[in-house]
C-alpha positions in Angstrom: 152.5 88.0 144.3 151.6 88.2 147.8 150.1 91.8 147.2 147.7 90.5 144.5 146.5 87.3 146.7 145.7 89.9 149.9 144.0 91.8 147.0 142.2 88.7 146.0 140.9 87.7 149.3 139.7 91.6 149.6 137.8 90.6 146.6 136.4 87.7 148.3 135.5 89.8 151.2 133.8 92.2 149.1 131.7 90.3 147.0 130.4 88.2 150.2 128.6 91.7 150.8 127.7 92.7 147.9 125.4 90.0 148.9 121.9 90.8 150.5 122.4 90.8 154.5 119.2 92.0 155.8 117.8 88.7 156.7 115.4 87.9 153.8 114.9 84.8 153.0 117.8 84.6 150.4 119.4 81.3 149.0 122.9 81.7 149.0 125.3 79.5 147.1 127.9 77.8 148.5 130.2 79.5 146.7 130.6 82.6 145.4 130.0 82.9 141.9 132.4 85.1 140.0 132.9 86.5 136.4 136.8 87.3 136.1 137.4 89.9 133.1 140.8 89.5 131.7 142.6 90.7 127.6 143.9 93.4 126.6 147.1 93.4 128.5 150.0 90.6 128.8 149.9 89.2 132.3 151.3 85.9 134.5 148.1 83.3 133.5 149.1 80.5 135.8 149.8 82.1 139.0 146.7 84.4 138.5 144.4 81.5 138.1 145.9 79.7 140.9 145.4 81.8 143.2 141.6 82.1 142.4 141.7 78.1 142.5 143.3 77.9 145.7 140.0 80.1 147.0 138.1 77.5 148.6 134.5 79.7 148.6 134.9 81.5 144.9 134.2 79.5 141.4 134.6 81.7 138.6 134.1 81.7 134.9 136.3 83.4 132.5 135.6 86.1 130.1 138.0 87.4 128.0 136.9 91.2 126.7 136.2 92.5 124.2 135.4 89.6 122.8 132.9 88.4 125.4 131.7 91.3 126.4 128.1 90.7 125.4 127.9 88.6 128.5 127.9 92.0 130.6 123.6 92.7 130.8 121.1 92.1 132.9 120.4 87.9 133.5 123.8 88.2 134.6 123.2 88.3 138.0 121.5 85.1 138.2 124.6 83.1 137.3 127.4 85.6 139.0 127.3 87.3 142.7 130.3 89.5 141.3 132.3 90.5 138.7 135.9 90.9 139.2 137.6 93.1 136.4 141.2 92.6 135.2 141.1 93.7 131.7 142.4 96.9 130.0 141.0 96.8 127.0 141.2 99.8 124.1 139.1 100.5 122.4 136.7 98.6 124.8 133.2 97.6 124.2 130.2 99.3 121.7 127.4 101.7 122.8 124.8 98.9 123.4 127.1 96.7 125.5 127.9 99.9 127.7 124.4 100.6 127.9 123.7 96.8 129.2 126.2 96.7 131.8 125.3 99.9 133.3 122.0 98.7 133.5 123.2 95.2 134.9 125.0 96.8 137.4 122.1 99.7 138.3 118.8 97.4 138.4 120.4 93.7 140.0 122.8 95.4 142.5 125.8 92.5 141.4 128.8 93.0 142.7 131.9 94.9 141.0 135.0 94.5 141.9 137.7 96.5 139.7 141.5 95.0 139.9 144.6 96.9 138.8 144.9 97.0 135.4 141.4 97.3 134.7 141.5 101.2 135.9 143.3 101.9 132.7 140.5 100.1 130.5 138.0 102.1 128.4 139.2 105.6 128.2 136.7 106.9 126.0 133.6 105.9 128.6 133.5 108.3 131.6 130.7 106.1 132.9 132.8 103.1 133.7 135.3 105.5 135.5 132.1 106.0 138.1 131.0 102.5 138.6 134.5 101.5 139.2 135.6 105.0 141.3 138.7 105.6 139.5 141.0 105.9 135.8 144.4 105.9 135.4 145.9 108.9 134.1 148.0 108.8 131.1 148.2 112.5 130.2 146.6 116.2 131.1 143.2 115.5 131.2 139.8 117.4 133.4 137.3 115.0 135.2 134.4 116.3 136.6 135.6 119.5 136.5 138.9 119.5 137.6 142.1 119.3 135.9 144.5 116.5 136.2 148.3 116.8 135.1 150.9 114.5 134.9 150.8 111.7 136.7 153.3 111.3 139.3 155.1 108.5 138.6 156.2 110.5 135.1 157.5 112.9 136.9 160.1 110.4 139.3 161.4 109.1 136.1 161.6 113.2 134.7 164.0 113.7 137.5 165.5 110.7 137.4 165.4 109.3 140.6 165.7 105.8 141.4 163.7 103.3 143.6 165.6 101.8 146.0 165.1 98.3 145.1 167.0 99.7 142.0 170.6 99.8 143.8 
C-alpha cells in the first residue's frame, strides 16, 4: 500500500509538469484534473480510491475501459490535465478509438501517466507500448528489433526458488 501511494504522489508530481511552465499566461486550475482508467483486472476499489481522495490538489473522474473508451480524443484536454492509466484491458479498444487517443495525446500535449497494471493492457497495439514506454512480457516475443525471452520472474519460479518473505 505504501508503494502505490509514493507512486500516486509521483503521479501528482508528474502531471503538475505536464503542465505548461514557460510563463505564458496560462489559467491553471486549482486542482489537477485527472482521468483515472481502471477494468479489466480485479483490484482493491476502496483503498485505491482513497488514496486519490485523500490527494488534496487532484480531482478525478472515472472511466472504466473498454467500455468508456470513446472518452479518449481530442476535447479531452480541456476537461483533464492528465490521464492516469490503471486498466489492463484485452482485447482493448477499436482502430478509431486508438487513432483518437494518439491524436489526443500528439496535438494537446495532456499528460499520461501509465500505472502498473496498465503495462500489460493492449497487446495487439504496439503504439500504446510507445506512448507509455513499456509492455509487460508474457512470452518470447521481438520489439523493435530485438528479441525478448522469458521473462524473469518465470524463470525464479522454473527453478523453484523462494522469496524470502515466503519462509
Amino acid at each position: 500500500m505504501k508503494r502505490v501511494f509514493a507512486l500516486l504522489a509521483g503521479v501528482a508530481f508528474v502531471s503538475l509538469l505536464a503542465s505548461p511552465l514557460n510563463g505564458a499566461d496560462t489559467e491553471r486550475p486549482a486542482k489537477v484534473r485527472i482521468l483515472l482508467t481502471t477494468g479489466g483486472h480485479a483490484f482493491e476499489v476502496e483503498p485505491f480510491y482513497a488514496m486519490f481522495d485523500a490527494m488534496k490538489g487532484i480531482e478525478y473522474t472515472k472511466a472504466e475501459m473498454p467500455k468508456e473508451a470513446g472518452v479518449l480524443k481530442p476535447g479531452l484536454e480541456k476537461e483533464c490535465d492528465c490521464i492516469v492509466m490503471y486498466d489492463m484491458c484485452k482485447p482493448g479498444i477499436t482502430p478509431e478509438q486508438q487513432e483518437a487517443f494518439v491524436k489526443l495525446v500528439k496535438d494537446s500535449g495532456i499528460g499520461v501517466v501509465s500505472m502498473h497494471h496498465n503495462l500489460g493492457a493492449h497487446w495487439d497495439w504496439d503504439e500504446f507500448r510507445k506512448i507509455i514506454g513499456g509492455r509487460f512480457i508474457l512470452k518470447d516475443t521481438e520489439l523493435d528489433g530485438k528479441a525478448y525471452g522469458n521473462p524473469s520472474y518465470r524463470r525464479v519460479l522454473e527453478q523453484g526458488i523462494r522469496w524470502a518473505a515466503e519462509k
